[in-house]
N, C-alpha and C positions, 0 to 999 in steps of 0.2 A: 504494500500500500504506500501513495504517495501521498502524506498531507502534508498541510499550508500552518504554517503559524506566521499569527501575523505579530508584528515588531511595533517597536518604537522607530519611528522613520528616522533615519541616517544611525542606526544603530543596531541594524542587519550583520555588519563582520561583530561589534561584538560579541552578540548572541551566540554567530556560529562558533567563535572560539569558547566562547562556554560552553556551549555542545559539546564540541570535540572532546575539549578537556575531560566532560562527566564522563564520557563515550571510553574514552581511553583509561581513566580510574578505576570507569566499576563493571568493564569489559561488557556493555551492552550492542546487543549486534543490530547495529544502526546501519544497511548499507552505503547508502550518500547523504549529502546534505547540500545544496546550493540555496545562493541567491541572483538572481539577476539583476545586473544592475539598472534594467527597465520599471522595475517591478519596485518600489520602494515600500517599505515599511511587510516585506515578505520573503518569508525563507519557505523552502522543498525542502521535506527530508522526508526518507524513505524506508520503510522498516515495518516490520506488526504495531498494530497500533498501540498497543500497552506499553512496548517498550517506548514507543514515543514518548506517551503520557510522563513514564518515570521521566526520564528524559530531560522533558523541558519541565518539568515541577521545579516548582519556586529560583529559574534564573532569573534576575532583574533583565526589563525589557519586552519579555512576552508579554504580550496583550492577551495570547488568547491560541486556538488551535483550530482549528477550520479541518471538522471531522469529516471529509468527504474525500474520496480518492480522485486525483486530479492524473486523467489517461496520460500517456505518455507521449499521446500524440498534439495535445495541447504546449507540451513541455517542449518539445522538437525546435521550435522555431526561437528557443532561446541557448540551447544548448549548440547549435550548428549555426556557426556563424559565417555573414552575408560574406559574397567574394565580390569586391570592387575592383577592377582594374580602372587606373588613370592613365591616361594614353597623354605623352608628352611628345611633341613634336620640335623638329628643327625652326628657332625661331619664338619658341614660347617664352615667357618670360616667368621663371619661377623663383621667390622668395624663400631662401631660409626661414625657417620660424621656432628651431633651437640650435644650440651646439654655440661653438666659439664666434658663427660667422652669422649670426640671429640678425637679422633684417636685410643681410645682404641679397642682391635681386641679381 
């Protein structure tokens, strides 16, 4: 099962690192855990639901757990990411925008 807990917004990597941590102490078999970062105030994690429950009990940050399994196919389009090519031609004019030579054109 894939459920949703939802966060305190901008405070999703905490959470997960508290996750991991429990996860790794009291060897609970949690298979994944994500967040995307389209998705604010919302983490994935994957597992039998009880062990969820233990899980997230009493970290600071959870709001709450959203008991519904969320298919895999809704999950897809955050996990596989978009391919852009940028096509630069002879004559383009392209700006630095870090490194030692940031504004150079």
């Amino acid at each position: 099962m894939i459920a949703t807990i939802r966060t305190t917004t901008g405070r999703e990597n905490v959470v997960i690192d508290s996750i991991v941590y429990r996860i790794n102490t009291q060897k609970i078999p949690i298979k994944s855990i994500f967040h995307p970062e389209e998705l604010k105030g919302y983490v994935f994690i994957e597992g039998d639901i009880n062990d969820i429950e233990a899980t997230v009990k009493g970290i600071p940050h959870i709001r709450g757990i959203i008991n519904k399994n969320v298919p895999m196919s809704e999950l897809e389009k955050f996990l596989i990411p978009e391919k852009s090519e940028i096509k630069v031609e002879v004559g383009d004019i392209v700006e630095i925008i870090s490194s030692p030579f940031k504004g150079e054109k």
